[in-house]
Every structure is written in structure tokens, then in C-alpha cells.
N, C-alpha and C positions, 0 to 999 in steps of 0.2 A: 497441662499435665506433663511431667515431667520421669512419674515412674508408673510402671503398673506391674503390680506382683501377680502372679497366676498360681493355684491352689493346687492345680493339675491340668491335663491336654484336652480332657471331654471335650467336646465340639458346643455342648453348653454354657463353657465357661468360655474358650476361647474363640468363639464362631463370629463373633462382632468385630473382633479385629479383623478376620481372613472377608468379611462382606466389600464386596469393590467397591473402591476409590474411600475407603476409608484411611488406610496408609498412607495415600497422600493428603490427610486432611490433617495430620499428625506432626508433632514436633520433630523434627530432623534428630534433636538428642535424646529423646524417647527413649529409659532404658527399661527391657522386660524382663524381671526377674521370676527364675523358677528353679526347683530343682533339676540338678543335672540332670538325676534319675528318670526327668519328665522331656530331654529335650530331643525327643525323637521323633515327633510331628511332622514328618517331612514338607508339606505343605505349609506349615507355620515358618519352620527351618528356613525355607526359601524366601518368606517374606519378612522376617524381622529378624533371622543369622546376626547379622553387625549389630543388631538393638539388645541382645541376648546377653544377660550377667546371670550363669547359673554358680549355684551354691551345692555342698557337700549334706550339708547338717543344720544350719543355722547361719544368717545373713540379717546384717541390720542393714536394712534400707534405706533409714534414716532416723535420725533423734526420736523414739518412739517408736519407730515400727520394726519388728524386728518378725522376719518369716522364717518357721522351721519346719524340718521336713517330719512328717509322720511316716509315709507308707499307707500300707493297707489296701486304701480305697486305689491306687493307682502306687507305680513304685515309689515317684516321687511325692505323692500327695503332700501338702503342706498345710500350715495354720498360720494365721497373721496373728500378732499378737500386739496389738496397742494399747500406749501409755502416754497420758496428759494430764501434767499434774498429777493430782490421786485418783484419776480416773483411771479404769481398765477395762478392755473389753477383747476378745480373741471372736476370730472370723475362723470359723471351723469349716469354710468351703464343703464337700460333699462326705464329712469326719460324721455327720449326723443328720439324720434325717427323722421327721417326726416319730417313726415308729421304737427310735433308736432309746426313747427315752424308759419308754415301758419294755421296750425288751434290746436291751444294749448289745445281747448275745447274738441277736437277728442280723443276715445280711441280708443284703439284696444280690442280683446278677448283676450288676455292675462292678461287684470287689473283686481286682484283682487276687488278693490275699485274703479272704473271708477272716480269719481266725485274727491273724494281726489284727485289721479291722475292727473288730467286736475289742480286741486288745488294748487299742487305741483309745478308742470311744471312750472306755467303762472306762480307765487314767484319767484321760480327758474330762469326762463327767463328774468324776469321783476330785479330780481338785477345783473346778469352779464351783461344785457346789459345796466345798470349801470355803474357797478364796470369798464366794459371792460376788466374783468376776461375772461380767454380762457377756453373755454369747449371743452370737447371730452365726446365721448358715444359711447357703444358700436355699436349699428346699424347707426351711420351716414357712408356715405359716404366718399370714402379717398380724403383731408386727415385725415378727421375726427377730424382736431381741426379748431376750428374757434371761433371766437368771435361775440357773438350776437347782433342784431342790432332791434330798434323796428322800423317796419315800422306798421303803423295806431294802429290796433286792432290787429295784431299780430305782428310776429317776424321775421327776417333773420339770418341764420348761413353764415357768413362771415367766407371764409375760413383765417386759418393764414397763414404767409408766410412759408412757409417748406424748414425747412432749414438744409441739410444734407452732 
């Protein structure tokens, strides 16, 4: 592994790096990209400082993977957005959560910014079930990718077909 983008700092998402003797199990050029906005973790700070590429707004990672920053959920929160071929898919890290579909409006205590949040979201939701881009997120249900669908005033996560 060579990159790894971070969504945001929760201890959820980034707690398996900070577990001992994992850093040393890791590539010496290891780069970890996040937003600026998110690089306050002192504890992270200390352990991967030199491995750190943060970004403003938008950062392509690589041919295809391009992370940009939302907000809301955290100041930095971000979204991965990948492309293969005419494939597409966005990783919407902690951007939605199951309840989020049926009610977009809804936060939880975890958003730093509630209102951005629900802001976020309903864009967000409101062009993949559009595009008919496939999302995945950390807290949805397995299988955790589906494609979204608007019914009324809110949304559905259509699972996609799982194919292994």
C-alpha cells in the first residue's frame, strides 16, 4: 500500500493506524492524505507528521481517485470519488448513515456542523441518485454498496448486486 486517504480523524476511522507496532509494519513511503481542516489529531500528528499530504478542497490521489473535502460531519470531512473505465463509485466515509436516507434532514451528535451536514448529504444524495453512481459508507449495512434512489422527499439505498 502506498496511499491511504482518511474521510476524517474519528478514532473509528483512523484508530488502526495509531494500534502498536502497526507503523512499523508499513511502507517507509506511505503517504496519508486528508484534509487540512482535519490535521489536528495530535496523536496521529506525532505518528505519521512526515507521511501527511493534506489538501485545501480537492486532491487527486491518483488516476482515478480524486478526495474532496465536504465539511459538516467534521471540518474536514471528505468523500473519495473513484473512476475505472465507466465505472463510478464515491465513498462517502461518515457523509451518511442509514437513517440519512429517509430522513437527510436528521443529524446525529457526532456533526460537528449539523445543518451543513444534512446540506451535504441531500447534494450528495440528490446527484448520485442522478448520476446512478454506486455509494458505499462506512456505517451502511452490508452490503454496503448500493445505488440511490429518490422516493418523495427523501431517498432509498438500493443495494447493488454483490458479485464475488
Amino acid at each position: 500500500m502506498t496511499d491511504v486517504v482518511l474521510t476524517h480523524m474519528h478514532m473509528d476511522h483512523v484508530g488502526g493506524l495509531l494500534v502498536d507496532g502497526v507503523r512499523d509494519r508499513l511502507r517507509p513511503d506511505l503517504r496519508v492524505h486528508l484534509a487540512a481542516a482535519e490535521a489536528e489529531s495530535t496523536r496521529f500528528l506525532d505518528e505519521y507528521r512526515s507521511q501527511m499530504r493534506t489538501f485545501e478542497t480537492e486532491y487527486e490521489v491518483a488516476p482515478g481517485v480524486v478526495v474532496r473535502r465536504t465539511g459538516g460531519h467534521t471540518p474536514g470531512h471528505s468523500v473519495v470519488r473513484l473512476a475505472s473505465g465507466g465505472d463510478r463509485l464515491t465513498f462517502a466515509g461518515d457523509l451518511v448513515f442509514e437513517v440519512g436516507f429517509e430522513h437527510p434532514e436528521w443529524y446525529n451528535g457526532f456533526e460537528h456542523d449539523p445543518e451543513e451536514a444534512a446540506r451535504v448529504r441531500v447534494g450528495l444524495l440528490r446527484e448520485l441518485a442522478a448520476t446512478r453512481e454506486l455509494l458505499v459508507a462506512t456505517h451502511l449495512s452490508f452490503p454496503s454498496v448500493c445505488r440511490v434512489a429518490v422516493a418523495g422527499d427523501a431517498f432509498r439505498c438500493v443495494p447493488a448486486f454483490w458479485d464475488y
